[in-house]
C-alpha positions, 0 to 999 in steps of 0.5 A: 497452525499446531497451537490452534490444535494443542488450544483445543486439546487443551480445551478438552481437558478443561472440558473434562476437569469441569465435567469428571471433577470435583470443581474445587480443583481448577488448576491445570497442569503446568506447562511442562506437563501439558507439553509432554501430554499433548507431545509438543513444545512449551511454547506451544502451549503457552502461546495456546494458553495465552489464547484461552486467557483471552477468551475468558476460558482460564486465569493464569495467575504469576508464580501460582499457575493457570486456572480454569474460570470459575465463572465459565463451568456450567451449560449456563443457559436462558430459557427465554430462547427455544434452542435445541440441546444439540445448539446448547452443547456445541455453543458450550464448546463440547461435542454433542451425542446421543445414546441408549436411543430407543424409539415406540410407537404409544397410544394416549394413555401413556401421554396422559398418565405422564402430562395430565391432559385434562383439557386436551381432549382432541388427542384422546385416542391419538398415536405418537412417537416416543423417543428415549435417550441420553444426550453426551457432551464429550460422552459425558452424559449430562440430560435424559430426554423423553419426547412424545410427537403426535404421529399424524403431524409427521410425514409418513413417507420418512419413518421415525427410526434410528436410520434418520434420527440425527440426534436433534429433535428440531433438526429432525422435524424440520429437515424430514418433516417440514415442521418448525418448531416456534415455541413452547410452553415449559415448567420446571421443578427440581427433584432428586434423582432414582435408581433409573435416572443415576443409572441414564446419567451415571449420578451417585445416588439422591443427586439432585435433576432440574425437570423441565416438561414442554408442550411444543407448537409449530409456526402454526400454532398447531401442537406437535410433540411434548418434552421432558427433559432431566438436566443433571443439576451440576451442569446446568445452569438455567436462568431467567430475564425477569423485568417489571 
């Protein structure tokens, strides 16, 4: 059925409006204006937006417009659920990529200067795999992540390249390397963004991040690889269940 594409035609725009602008300005064009954009009838459109409506994702108020839901902007995620970010943007309704991948071999030093691994004397002298790279939802960069896997845990029959690397980590480990990941241990903090972090996620300068730092461990317990993880802070929401 054609509204099925205008809706997700539409559902891009949204997607864009909410990544690229200033989140004061959530009204969408009329429908006039979405018909000739999208080359198609206004009722198509409507009845497109009468479907989003429903979802939740716009409010159309009579005789004022439509506009997108305030509550529905954000990659709002719990951390309580071990996810991968590829899951975590197509959930959201994006499309997930990957950019400026770059993949080395390092030795534990560099580990250690960036984890601190005063009580991990069992990966002295070991070798890992550094990954590098800029998540995409919509091309829109919106994470940097770092992830150093302890290369000894991988199978040396499928090399770690750009050939085989599908842009998910989990995925990744566990359909090359029969490795599942279960859990891990996170710490998250807030900082401000430098010049090489802007330029990885297209920022103005001093915009804050969200870091988080994860040790990931298999179904075994064993420990396979840590994480950083840079959120651009106006995309991400990351929330906690707390009980007592």
């Amino acid at each position: 059925m054609k509204y099925l594409k205008i809706k997700e035609d539409i559902r891009q725009i949204i997607n864009r409006k909410l990544m690229l602008e200033n989140n004061d300005d959530l009204r969408l064009p009329s429908e006039e204006s979405l018909a000739k954009q999208l080359n198609t009838s206004r009722v198509t459109v409507r009845e497109s937006l009468r479907d989003l409506e429903k979802e939740g994702t716009i409010i159309r108020k009579h005789g004022v417009g439509t506009f997108i839901n305030s509550d529905n902007d954000h990659f709002d995620r719990g951390i309580e659920k071990l996810s991968s970010v590829t899951n975590i943007i197509e959930e959201r309704g994006f499309t997930p990529n990957t950019d400026e991948l770059k993949i080395n071999h390092v030795n534990y030093e560099e580990i250690n200067n960036e984890f601190k691994l005063r009580n991990q004397k069992d990966l002295k002298n070991k070798k890992f795999i550094k990954i590098e790279r800029v998540r995409l939802a919509d091309e829109i960069p919106v994470i940097f992540n770092i992830d150093y896997i302890l290369n000894e845990k991988l199978n040396q029959k499928k090399i770690m390249n750009k050939k085989n690397f599908n842009g998910s980590l989990l995925d990744t480990l566990d359909k090359n390397h029969n490795i599942y990941i279960t859990n891990s241990k996170a710490k998250i903090k807030p900082l401000v963004s430098d010049r090489f972090l802007q330029e990885k996620l297209k920022l103005p300068k001093n915009s804050l991040l969200l870091l988080m730092k994860q040790y990931n461990y298999n179904s075994n317990g064993e420990f396979i690889f840590f994480s950083k993880s840079y959120f651009s802070h106006d995309k991400f929401e990351i929330r906690m269940l707390r009980t007592r």
